[in-house]
N, C-alpha and C positions, 0 to 999 in steps of 0.2 A: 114912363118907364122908371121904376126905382132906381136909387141912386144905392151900384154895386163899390164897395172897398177894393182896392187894390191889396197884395201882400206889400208893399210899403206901409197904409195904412193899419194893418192886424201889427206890424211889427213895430210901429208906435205906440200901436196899446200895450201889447207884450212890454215894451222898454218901460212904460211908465207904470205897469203892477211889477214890474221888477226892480224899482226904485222903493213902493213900498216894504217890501221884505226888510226893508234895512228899519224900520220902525216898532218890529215886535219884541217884545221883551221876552221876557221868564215865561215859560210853556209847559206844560206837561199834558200828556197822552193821558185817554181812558176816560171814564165813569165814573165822577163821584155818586158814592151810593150811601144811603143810610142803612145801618144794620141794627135791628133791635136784640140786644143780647144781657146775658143772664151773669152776676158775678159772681156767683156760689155761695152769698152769705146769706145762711138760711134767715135771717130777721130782718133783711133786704127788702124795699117793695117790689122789688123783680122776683120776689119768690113768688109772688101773690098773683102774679101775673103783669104789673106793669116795667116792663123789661126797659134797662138803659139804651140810647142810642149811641152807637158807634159810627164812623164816619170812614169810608173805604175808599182808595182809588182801583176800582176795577180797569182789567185787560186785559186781551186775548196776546199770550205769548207763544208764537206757534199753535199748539191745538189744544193750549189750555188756559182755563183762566185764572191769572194771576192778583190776589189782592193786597195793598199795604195800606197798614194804619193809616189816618191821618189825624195827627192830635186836635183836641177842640180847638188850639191856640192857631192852628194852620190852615185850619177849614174855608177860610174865608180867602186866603192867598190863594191856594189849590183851587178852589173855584174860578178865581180869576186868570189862573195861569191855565185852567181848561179850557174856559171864553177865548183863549188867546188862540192856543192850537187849532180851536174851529175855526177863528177867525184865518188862522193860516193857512187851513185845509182850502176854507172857500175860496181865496186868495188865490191858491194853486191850481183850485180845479179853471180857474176865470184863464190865468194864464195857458193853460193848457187847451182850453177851448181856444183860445185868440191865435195859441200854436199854431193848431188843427189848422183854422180857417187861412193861414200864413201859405201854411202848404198846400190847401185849396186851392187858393189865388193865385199863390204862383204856377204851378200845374196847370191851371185855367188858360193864363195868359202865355205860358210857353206853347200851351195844346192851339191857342187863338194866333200867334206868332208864326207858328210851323205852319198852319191852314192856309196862311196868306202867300 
């Protein structure tokens, strides 16, 4: 027979991904995206067809998408500070499952409690 967790155990896990949140830094939301675009000066090589790249953070704000520059000199922070947010995201999603499984087991063992 496998060996079942109790809700004491989920809620040591719970406790111990909720000591890492105190570890993330600088975050930000959204999509960094590259945009190929055009500066108007007719003797430009983007006239010719080889267009500058531009650097975006995309988002969905309500039911549209929002973008802001991001200067060359920031591109490489913003990436990292997107790395971070997923990292958080996943982070969140880990404790929310250990939640779930918290309330499972407890529910479990009060329903196995009651029966006896």
């Amino acid at each position: 027979m496998p060996f079942e967790k109790n809700a004491n155990c989920y809620r040591r896990e719970v406790a111990a991904r909720l000591k890492r949140l105190a570890a993330f830094g600088p975050m930000v939301d959204g999509s960094l995206v590259v945009v190929r675009r055009r500066c108007g000066n007719p003797r430009c090589r983007c006239a010719r067809g080889q267009k500058h790249p531009a650097h975006y953070l995309m988002r969905k704000v309500g039911r549209k998408t929002v973008s802001l520059y991001i200067p060359v000199a920031l591109v490489e922070d913003v990436r990292g500070w997107n790395q971070e947010f997923r990292r958080l995201k996943r982070l969140v999603a880990e404790i929310c499952e250990r939640q779930r499984k918290v309330v499972a087991a407890a529910s479990a063992e009060r329903r196995s409690g009651r029966s006896r």
